[in-house]
Backbone bond lengths (Angstrom), bond angles and torsions (degrees), N, CA, C in turn:
res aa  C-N    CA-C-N  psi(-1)  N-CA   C-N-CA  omega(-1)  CA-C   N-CA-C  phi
1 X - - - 1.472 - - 1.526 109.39 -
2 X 1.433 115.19 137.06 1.444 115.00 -177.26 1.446 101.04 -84.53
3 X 1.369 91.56 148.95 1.884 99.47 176.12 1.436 103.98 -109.32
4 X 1.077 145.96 14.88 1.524 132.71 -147.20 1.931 91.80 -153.51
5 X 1.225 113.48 23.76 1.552 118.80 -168.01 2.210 87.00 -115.57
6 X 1.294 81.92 143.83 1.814 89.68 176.73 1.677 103.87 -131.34
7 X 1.329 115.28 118.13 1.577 102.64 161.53 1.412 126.36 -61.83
8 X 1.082 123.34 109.28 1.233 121.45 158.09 1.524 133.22 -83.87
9 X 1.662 118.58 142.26 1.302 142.37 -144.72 1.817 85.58 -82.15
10 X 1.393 80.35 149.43 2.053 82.96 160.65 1.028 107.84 -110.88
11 X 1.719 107.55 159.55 1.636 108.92 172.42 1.838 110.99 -71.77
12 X 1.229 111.84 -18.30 1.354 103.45 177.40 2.060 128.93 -95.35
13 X 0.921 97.56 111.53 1.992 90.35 -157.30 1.763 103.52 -73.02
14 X 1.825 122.16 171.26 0.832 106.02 -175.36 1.629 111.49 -73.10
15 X 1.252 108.14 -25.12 1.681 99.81 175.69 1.291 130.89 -49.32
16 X 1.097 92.39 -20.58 2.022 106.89 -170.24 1.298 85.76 -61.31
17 X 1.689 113.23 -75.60 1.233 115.00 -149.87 1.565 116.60 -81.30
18 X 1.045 123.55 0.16 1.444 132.26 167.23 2.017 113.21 -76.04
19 X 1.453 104.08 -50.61 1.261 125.64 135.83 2.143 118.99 -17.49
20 X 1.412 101.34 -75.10 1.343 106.44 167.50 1.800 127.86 -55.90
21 X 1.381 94.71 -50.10 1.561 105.96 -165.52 1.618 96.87 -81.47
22 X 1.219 121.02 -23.58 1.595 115.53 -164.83 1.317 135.53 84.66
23 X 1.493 110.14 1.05 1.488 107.92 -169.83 1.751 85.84 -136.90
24 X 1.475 97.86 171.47 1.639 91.98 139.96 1.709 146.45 -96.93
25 X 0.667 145.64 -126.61 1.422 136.61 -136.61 1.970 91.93 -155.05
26 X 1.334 136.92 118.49 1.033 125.56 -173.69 1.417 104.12 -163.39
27 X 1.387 115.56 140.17 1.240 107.98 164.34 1.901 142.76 -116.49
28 X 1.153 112.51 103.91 1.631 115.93 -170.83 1.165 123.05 -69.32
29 X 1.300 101.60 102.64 1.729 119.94 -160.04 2.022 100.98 -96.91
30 X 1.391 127.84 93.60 1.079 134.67 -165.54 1.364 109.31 -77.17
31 X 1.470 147.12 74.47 1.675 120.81 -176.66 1.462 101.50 -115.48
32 X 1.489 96.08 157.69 1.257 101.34 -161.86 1.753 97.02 -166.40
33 X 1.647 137.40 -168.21 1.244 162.10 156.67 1.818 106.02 -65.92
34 X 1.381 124.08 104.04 1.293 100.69 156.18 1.499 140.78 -13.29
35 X 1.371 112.82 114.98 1.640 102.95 -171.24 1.303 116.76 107.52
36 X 1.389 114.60 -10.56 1.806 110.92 -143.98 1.502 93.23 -100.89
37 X 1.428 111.03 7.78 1.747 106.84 171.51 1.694 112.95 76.17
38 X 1.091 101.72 50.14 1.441 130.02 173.87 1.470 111.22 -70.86
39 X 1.824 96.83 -82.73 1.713 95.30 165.26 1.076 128.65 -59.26
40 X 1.522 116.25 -42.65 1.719 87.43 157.72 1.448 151.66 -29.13
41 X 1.722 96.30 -76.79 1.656 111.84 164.29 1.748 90.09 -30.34
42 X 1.380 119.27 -62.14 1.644 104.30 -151.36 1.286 115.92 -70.65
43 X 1.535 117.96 -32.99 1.237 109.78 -167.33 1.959 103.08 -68.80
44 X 1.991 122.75 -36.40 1.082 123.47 -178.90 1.691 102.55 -47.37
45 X 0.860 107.82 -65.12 1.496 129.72 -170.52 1.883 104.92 -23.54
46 X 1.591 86.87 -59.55 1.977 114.51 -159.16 1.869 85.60 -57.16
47 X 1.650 96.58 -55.46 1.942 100.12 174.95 1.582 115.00 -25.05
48 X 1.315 92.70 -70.16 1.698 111.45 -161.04 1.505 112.59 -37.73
49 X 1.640 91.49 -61.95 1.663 112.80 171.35 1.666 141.99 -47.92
50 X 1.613 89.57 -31.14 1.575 109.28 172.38 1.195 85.28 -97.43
51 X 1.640 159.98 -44.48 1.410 122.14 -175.94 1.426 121.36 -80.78
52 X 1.769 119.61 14.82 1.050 120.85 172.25 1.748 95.40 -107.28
53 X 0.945 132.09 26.43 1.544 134.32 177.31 1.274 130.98 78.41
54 X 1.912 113.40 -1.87 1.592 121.69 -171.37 1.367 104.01 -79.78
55 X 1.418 107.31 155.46 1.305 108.61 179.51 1.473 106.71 -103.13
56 X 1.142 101.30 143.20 1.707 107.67 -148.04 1.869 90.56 -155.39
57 X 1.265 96.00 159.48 1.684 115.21 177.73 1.760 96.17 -170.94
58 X 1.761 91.96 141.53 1.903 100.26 -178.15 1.629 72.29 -114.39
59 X 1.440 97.00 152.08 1.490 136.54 155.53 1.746 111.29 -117.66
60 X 1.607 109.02 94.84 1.586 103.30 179.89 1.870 100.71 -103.22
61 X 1.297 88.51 155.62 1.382 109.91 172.33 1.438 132.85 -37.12
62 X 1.743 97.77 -52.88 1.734 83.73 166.73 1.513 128.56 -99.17
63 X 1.160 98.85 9.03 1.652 118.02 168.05 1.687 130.15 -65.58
64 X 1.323 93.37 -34.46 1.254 121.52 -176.87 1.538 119.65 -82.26
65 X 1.208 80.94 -49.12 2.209 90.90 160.77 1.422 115.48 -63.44
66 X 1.644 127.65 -20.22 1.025 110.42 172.70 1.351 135.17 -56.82
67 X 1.571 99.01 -39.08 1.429 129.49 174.13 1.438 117.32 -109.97
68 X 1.282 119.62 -131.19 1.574 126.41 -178.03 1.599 106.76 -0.23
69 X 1.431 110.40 -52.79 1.856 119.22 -154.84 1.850 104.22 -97.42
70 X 1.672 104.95 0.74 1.649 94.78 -170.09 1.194 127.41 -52.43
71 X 1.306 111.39 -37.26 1.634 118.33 174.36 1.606 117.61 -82.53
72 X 1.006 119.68 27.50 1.666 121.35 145.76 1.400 117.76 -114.43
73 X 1.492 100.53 148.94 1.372 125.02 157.36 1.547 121.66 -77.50
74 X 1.358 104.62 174.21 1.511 120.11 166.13 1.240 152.00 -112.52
75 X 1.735 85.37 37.21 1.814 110.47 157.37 1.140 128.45 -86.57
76 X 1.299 128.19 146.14 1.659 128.11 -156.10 1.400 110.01 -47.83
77 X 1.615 131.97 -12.27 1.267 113.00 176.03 1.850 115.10 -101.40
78 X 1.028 89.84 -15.85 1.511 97.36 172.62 1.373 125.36 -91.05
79 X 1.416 102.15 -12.41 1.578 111.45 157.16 1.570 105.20 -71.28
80 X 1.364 127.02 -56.44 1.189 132.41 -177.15 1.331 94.97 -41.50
81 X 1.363 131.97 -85.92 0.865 133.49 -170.67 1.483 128.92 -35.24
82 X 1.449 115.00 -31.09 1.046 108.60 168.51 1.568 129.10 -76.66
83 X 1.508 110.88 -37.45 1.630 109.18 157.22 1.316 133.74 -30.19
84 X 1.816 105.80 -48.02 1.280 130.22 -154.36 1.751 87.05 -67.71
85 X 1.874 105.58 -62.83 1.197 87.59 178.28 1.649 149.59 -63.21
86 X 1.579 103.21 -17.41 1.099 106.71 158.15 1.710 139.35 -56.50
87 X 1.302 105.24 -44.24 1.737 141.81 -179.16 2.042 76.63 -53.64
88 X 1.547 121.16 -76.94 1.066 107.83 179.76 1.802 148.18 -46.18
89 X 0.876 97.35 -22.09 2.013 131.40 172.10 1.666 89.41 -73.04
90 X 1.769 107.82 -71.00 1.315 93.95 -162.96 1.544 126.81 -65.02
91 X 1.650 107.58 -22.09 1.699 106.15 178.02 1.398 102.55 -72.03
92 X 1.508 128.53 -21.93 1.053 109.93 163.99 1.811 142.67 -59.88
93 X 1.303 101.35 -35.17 1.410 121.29 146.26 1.042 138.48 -20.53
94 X 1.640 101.06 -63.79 1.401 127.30 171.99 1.258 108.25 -44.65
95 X 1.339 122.82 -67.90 1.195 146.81 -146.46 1.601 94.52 -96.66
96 X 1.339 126.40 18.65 1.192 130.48 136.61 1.512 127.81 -110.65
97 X 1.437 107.14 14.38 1.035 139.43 -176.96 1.911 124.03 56.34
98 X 1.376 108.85 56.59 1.239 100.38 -146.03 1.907 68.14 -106.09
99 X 1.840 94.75 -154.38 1.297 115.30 177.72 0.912 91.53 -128.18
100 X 1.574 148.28 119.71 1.028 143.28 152.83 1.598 131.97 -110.15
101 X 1.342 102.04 139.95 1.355 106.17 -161.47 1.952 108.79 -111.71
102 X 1.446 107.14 114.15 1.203 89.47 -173.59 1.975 99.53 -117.45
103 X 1.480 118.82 153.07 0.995 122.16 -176.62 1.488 127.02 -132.96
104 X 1.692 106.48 80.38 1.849 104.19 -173.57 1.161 91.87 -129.10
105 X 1.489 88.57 167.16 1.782 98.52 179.59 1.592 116.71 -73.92
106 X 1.032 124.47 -12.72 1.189 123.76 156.85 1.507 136.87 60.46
107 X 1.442 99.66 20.48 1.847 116.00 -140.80 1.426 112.61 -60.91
108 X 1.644 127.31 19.05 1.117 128.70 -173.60 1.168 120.73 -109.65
109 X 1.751 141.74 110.07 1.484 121.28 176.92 1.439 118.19 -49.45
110 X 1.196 108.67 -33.78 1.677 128.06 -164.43 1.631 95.98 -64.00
111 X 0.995 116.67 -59.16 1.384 118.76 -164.81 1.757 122.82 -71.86
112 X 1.631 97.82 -45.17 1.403 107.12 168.16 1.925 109.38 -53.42
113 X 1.128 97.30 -33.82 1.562 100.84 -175.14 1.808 117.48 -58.04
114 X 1.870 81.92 -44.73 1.672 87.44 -174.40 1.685 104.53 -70.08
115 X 1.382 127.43 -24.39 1.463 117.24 162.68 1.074 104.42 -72.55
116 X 1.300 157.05 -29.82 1.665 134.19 166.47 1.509 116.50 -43.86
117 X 1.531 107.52 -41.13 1.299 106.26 -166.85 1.535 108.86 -88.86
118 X 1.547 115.12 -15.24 2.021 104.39 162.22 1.537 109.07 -75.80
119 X 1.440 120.21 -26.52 1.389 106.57 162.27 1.268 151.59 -47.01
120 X 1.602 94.15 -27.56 1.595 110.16 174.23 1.660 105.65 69.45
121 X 1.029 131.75 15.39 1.288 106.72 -177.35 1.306 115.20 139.93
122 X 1.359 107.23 -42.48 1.477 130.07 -166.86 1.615 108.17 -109.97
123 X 1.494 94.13 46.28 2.019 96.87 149.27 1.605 125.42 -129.84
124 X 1.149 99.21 145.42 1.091 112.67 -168.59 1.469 107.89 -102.53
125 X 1.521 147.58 94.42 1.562 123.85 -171.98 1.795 107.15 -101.57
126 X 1.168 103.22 138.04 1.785 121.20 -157.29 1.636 85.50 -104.07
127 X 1.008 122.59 105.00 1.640 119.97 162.63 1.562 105.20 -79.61
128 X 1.439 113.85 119.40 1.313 127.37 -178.67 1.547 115.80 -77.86
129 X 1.104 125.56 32.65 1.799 135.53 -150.88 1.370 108.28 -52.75
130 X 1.525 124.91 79.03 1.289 118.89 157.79 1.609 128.09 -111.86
131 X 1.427 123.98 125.69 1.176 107.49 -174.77 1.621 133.61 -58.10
132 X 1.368 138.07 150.34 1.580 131.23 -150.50 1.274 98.27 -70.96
133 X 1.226 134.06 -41.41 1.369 134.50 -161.84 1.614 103.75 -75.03
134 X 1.095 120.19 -33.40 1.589 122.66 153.87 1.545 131.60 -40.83
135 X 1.776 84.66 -54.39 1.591 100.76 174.03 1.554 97.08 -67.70
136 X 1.073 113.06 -73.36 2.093 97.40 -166.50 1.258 109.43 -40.40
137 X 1.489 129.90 -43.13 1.192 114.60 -171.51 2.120 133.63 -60.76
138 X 1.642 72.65 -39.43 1.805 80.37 145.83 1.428 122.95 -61.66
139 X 1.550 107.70 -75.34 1.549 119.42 -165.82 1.714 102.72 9.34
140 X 2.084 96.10 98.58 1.433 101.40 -177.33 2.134 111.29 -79.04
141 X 1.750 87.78 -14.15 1.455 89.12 -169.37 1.647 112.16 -115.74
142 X 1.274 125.89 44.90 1.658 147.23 -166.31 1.184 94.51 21.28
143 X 1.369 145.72 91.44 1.387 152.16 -114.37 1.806 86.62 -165.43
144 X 1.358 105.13 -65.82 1.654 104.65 -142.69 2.152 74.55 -100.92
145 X 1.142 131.05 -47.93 1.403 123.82 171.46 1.559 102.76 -33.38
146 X 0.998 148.92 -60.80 1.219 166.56 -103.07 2.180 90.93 -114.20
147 X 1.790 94.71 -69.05 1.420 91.68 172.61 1.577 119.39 -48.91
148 X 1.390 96.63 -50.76 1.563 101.67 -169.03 1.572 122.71 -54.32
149 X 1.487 119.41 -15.66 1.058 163.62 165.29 1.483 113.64 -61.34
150 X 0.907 123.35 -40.94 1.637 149.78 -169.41 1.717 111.70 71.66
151 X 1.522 126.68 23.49 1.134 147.59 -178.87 1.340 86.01 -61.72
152 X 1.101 137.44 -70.15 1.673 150.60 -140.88 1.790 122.12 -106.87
153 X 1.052 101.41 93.10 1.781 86.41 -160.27 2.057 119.83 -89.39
154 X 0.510 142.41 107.31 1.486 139.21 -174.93 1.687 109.14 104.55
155 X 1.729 95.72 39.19 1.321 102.12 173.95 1.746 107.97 -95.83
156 X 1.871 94.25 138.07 1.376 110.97 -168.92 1.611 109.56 -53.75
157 X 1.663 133.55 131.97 1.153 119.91 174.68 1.667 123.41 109.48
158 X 1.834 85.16 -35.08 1.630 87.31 -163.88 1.726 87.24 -115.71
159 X 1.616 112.29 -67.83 1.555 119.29 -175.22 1.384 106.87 -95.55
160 X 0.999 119.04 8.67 1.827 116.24 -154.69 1.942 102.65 -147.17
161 X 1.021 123.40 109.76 1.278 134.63 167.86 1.543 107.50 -34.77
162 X 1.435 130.04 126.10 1.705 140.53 143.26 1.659 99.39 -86.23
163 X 1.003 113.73 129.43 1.372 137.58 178.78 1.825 102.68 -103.25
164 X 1.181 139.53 89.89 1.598 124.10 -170.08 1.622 98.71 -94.31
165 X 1.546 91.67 163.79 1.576 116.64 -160.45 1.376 103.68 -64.26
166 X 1.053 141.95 123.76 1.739 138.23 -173.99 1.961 105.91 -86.02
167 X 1.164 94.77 -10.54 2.046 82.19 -172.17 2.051 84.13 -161.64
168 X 1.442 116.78 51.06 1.209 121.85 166.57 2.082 111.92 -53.95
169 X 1.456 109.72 125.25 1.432 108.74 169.87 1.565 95.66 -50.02
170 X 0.721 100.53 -92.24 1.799 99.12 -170.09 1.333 122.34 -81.10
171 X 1.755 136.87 100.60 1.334 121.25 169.61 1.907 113.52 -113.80
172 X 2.025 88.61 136.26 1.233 98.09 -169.84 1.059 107.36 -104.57
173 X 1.627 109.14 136.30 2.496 101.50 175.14 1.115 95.34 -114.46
174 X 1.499 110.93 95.57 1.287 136.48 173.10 1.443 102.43 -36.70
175 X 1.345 135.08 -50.46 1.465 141.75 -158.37 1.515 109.51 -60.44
176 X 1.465 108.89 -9.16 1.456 112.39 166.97 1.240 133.96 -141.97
177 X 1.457 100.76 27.76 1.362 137.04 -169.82 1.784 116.43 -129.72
178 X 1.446 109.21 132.15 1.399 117.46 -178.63 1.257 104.11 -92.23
179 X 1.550 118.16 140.58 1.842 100.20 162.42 1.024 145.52 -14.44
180 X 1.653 103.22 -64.72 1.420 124.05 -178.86 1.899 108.73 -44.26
181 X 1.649 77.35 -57.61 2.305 88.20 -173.87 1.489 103.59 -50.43
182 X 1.637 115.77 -49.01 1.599 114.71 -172.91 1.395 107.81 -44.51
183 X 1.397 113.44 -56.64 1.442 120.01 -161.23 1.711 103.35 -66.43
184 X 1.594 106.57 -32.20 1.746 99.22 -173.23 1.538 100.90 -65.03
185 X 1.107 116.81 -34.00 1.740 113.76 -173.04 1.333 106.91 -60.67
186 X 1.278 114.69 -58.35 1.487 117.93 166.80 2.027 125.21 -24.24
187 X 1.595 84.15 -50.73 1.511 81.53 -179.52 1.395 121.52 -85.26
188 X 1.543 109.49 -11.93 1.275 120.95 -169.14 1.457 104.88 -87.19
189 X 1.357 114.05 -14.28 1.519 122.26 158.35 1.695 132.73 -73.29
190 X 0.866 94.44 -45.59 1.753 113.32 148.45 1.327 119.95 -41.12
191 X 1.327 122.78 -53.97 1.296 144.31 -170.85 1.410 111.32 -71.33
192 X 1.632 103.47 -49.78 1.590 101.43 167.83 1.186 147.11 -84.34
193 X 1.434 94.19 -4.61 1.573 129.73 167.79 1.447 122.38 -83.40
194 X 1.341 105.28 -9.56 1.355 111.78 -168.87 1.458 140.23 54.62
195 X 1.494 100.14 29.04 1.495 107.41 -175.14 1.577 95.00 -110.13
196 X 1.194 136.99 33.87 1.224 149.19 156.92 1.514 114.27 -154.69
197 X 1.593 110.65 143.58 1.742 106.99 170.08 1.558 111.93 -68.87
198 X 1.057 108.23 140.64 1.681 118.94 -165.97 1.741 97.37 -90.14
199 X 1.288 137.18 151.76 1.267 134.10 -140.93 1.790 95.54 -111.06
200 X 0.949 134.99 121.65 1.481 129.55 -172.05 1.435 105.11 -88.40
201 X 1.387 95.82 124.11 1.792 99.70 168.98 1.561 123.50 -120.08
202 X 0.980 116.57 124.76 1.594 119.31 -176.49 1.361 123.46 -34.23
């Protein structure tokens, strides 16, 4: 840790821009089982929000490895590591007051936690609740074939522990749920929370 580093203040505060954008500032932390329709829910969701005018940005899982996350692997510390750096990107976000929606499997209580606490306030965690045998049966990218296989080692579900959210703000069971509905709950949580204007209907 550097000792000789100073945060410096911006000229622009979060009120300004919460003020500007109209909403507040929050972040939708999606974890769930490979497969379990994470990016989906998020990417519908990220839609909804930018065609209601919020300023919003998704950070998905394998997107992120392309860049920022390329040089890690997917052993338990380089997963860590990769959260950690994400959790950091996204408080930055925040604090540009966006909505950000991020979507990994995330299989750690420990870790999801330590992104609650760079949020300050402003997380939201989306339990992606689909059962595994669901997920393999999708598996669009031979993902969980592959573990079962022993191709894949410290895969979530199969070789690798999912830890699920015990008191998730929002939990969705996909298994009886369409995209579209997941994502409306999502916003309809927002809405009642008041970190978005709720849409008036006659």
């Amino acid at each position: 840790m550097q000792t000789n580093l100073v945060w410096h203040p911006t000229a622009v505060q979060s009120r300004e821009r919460r003020d500007l954008y109209g909403h507040h500032p929050c972040l939708l932390w999606y974890t769930g089982l490979s497969a379990s329709g994470k990016s989906s829910i998020a990417n519908a969701v990220d839609r909804i929000l930018f065609e209601r005018g919020c300023a919003t940005y998704l950070l998905d899982g394998d997107n992120v490895r392309h860049g920022l996350n390329a040089d890690l692997g997917f052993d338990p510390d380089s997963r860590s590591e990769n959260i950690r750096r994400v959790g950091e990107v996204a408080a930055l976000m925040l604090d540009a007051g966006l909505i950000v929606g991020c979507a990994f499997i995330s299989p750690y209580a420990a870790e999801r936690q330590r992104v609650r606490a760079l949020a300050k306030g402003y997380f939201v965690e989306v339990y992606v609740d689909t059962p595994l045998e669901l997920c393999e049966q999708r598996d669009p990218k031979g993902m969980y074939r592959r573990a079962r296989a022993g191709d894949i080692a410290d895969f979530t579900g199969i070789s690798a522990p999912y830890e699920a959210p015990g008191a998730p703000e929002i939990h969705l069971q996909t298994a009886s749920l369409a995209i579209d509905e997941a994502a409306a709950r999502v916003v309809q949580w927002l809405e009642q929370h008041q970190l978005i204007p709720a849409i008036e209907t006659e």
